[in-house]
Backbone bond lengths (Angstrom), bond angles and torsions (degrees), N, CA, C in turn:
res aa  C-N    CA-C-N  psi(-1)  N-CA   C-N-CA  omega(-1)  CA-C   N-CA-C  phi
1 X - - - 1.452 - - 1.519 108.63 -
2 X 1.136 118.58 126.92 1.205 132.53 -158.50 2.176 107.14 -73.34
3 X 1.837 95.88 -63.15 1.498 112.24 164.69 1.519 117.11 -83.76
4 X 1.242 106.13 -160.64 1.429 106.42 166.38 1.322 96.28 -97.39
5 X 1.538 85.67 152.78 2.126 98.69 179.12 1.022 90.54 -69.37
6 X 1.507 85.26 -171.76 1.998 122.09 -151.62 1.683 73.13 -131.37
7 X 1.371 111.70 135.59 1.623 101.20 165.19 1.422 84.83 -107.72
8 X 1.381 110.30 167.08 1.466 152.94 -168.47 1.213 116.40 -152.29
9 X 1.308 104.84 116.38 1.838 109.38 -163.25 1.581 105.84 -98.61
10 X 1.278 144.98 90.06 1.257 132.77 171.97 1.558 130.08 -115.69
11 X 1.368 103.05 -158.64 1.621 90.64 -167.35 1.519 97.83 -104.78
12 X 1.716 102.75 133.23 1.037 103.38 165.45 1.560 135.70 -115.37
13 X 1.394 130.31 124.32 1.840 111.69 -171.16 1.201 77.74 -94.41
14 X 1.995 77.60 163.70 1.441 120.35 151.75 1.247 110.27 -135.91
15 X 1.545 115.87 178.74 1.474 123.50 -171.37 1.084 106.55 -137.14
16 X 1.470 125.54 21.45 1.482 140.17 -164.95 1.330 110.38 -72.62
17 X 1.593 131.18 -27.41 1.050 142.76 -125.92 1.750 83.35 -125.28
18 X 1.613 117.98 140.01 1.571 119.52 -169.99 1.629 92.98 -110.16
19 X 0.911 122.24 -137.48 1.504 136.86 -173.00 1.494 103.54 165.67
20 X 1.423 139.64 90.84 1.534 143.30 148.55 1.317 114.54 -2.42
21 X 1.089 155.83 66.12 1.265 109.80 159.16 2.017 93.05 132.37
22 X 1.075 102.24 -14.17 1.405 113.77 -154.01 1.819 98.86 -66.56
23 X 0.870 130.60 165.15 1.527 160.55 -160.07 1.528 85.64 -39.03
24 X 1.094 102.87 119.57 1.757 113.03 163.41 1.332 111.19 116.02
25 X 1.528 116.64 63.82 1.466 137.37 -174.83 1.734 105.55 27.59
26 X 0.930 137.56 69.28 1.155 159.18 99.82 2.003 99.01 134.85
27 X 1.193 100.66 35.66 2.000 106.44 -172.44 1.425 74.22 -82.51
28 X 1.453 94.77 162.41 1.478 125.60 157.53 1.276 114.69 -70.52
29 X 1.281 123.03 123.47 1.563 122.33 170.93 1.282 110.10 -126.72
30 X 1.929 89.84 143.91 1.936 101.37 -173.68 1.184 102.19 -63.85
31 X 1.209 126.32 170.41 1.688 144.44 167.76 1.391 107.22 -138.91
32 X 1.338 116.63 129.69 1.054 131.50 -148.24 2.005 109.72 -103.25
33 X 1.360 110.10 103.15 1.388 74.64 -150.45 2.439 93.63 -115.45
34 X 0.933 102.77 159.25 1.200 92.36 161.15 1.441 124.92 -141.24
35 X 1.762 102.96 -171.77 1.224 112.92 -166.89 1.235 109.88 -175.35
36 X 2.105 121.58 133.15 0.881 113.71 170.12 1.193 123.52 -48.64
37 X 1.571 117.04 158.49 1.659 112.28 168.47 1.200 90.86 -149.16
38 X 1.378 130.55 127.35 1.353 128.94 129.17 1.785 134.87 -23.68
39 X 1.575 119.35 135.83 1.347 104.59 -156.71 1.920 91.12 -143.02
40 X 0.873 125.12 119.95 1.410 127.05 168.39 1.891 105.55 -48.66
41 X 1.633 112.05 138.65 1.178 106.26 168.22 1.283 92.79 -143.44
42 X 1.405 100.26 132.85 1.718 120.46 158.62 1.770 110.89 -45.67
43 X 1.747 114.35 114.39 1.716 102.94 179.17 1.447 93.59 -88.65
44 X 0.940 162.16 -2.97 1.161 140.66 117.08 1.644 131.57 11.43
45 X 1.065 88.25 -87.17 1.523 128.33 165.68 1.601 108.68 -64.38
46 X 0.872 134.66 -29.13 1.652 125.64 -162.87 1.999 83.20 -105.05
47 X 1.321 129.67 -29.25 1.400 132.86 164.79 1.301 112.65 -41.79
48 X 1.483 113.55 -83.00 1.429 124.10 -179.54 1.400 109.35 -48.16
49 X 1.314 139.53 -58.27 1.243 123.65 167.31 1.435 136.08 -66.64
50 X 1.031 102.92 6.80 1.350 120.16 171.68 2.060 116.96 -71.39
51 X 2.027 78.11 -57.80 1.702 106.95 179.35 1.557 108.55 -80.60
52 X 1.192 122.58 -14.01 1.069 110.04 178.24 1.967 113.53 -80.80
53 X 1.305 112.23 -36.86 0.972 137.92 164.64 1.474 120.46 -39.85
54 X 1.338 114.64 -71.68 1.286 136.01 168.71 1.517 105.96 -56.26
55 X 1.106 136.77 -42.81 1.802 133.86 -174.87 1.301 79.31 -74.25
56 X 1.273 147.52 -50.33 1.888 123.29 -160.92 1.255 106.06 -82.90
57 X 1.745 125.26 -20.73 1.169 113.18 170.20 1.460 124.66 -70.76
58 X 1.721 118.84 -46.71 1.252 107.81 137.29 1.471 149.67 -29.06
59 X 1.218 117.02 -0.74 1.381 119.30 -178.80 1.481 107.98 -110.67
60 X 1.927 94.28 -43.70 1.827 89.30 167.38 1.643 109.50 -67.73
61 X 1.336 133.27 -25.77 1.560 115.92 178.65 1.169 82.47 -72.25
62 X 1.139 157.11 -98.25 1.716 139.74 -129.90 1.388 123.15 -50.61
63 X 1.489 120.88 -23.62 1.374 123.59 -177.70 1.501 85.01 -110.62
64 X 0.976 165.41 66.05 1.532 163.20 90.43 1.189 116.09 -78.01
65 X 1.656 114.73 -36.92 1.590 110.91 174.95 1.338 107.12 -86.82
66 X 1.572 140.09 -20.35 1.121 139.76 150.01 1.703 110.23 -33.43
67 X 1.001 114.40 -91.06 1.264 140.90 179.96 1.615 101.40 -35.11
68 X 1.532 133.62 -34.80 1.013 107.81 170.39 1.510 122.69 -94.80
69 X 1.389 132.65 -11.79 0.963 152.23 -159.35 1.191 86.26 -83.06
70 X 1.499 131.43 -70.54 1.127 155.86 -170.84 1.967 110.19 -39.80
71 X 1.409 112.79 -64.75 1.174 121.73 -141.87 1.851 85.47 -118.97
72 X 1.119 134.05 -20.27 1.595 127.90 -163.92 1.512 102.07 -134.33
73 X 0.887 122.92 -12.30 1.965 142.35 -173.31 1.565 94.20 54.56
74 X 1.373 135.37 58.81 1.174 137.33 -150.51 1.750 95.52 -125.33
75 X 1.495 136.25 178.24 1.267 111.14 164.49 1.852 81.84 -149.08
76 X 1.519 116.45 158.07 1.381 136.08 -158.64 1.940 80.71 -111.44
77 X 1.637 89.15 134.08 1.498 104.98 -165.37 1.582 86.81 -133.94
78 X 1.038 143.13 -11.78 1.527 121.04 -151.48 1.436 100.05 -169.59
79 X 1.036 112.24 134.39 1.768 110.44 162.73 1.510 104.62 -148.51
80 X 1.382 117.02 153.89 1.533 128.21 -172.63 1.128 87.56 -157.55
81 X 1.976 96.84 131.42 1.298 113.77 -160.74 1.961 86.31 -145.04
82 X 1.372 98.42 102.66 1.971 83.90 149.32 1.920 123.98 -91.02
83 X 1.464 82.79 153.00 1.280 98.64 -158.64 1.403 104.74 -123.50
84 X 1.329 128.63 103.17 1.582 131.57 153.55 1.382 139.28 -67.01
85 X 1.548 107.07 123.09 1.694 102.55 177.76 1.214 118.13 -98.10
86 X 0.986 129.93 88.82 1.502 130.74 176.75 2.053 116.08 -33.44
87 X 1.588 97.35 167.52 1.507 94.02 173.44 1.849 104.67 -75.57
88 X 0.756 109.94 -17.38 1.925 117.37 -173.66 1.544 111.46 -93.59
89 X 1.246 113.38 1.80 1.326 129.43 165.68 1.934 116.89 79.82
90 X 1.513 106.39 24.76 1.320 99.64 -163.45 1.717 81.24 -107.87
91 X 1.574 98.70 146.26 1.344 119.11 174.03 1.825 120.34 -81.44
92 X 0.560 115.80 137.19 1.893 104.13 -169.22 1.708 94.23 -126.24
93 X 1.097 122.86 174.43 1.892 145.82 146.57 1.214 105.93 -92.26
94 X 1.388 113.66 120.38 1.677 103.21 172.95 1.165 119.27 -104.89
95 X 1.311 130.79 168.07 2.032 115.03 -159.92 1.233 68.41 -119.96
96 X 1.784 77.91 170.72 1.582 109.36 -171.41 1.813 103.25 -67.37
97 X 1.518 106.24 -59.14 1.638 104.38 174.80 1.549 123.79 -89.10
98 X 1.277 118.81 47.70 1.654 123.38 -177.61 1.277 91.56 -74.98
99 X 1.168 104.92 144.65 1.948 114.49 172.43 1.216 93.01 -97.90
100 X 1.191 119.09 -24.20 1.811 114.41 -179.73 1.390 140.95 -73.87
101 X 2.184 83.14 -21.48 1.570 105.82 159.16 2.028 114.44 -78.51
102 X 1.077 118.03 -14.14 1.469 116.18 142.26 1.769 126.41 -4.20
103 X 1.479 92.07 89.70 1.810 109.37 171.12 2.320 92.81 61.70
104 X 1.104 127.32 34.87 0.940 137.82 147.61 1.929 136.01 -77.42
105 X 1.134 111.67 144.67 1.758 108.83 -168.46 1.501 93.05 -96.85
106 X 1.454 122.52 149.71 1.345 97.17 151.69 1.075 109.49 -153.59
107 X 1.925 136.59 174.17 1.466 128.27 175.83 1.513 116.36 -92.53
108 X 1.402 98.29 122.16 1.693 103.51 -173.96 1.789 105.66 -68.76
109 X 0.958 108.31 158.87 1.736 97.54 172.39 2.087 102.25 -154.77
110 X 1.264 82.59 121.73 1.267 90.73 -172.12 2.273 120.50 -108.89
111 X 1.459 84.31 113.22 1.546 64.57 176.25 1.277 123.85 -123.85
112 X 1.364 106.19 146.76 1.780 105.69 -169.73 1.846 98.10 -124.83
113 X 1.161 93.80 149.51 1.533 132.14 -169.41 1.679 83.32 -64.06
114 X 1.543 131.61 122.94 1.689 151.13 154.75 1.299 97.47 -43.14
115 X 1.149 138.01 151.45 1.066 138.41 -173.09 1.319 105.43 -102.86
116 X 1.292 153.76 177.87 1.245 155.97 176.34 1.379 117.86 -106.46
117 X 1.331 116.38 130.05 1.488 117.38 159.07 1.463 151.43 -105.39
């Protein structure tokens, strides 16, 4: 790591943990347990995925306001975008129904159209 990391606090499982007796006529079953952890991230690395992210999000606002201008005579005023940082430092889009976004934090990012003068 080039700077000092960026910590990133996320959730981490384990399966370390047994259960006696637990569900399945008397086998041992894992239990799944978690816990935030803090995680060093390269800003380096948390940069580029940052910008890489943001240039494709820019591309879907430009071909959405295309597309409406174009096809609805409509004009794109607003976009809200959450944004996840992983412990590995990669930036993602999270959908509205991800099961993967499940008990996850994330940064909302909202953009509105400058107003004109």
């Amino acid at each position: 790591m080039s700077e000092e990391p960026i910590w990133i606090v996320t959730r981490e499982d384990s399966e370390d943990e047994t259960i006696e007796g637990g569900k399945g006529w008397g086998e041992d079953t894992a239990k799944k347990v978690s816990a935030l952890m803090p995680k060093p991230v390269d800003p380096e690395k948390l940069k580029y995925e940052w910008n890489r992210t943001m240039r494709v999000v820019w591309q879907l606002i430009q071909e959405a306001e295309k597309e409406a201008s174009g096809n609805f005579g409509m004009q794109l005023d607003e976009v809200t975008l959450a944004i996840e940082i992983n412990g590995k430092g990669q930036v993602n889009i999270m959908g509205a129904c991800s099961s993967e976004a499940n008990g996850k934090g994330a940064i909302t990012l909202k953009f509105k159209r400058a107003e004109s003068k």
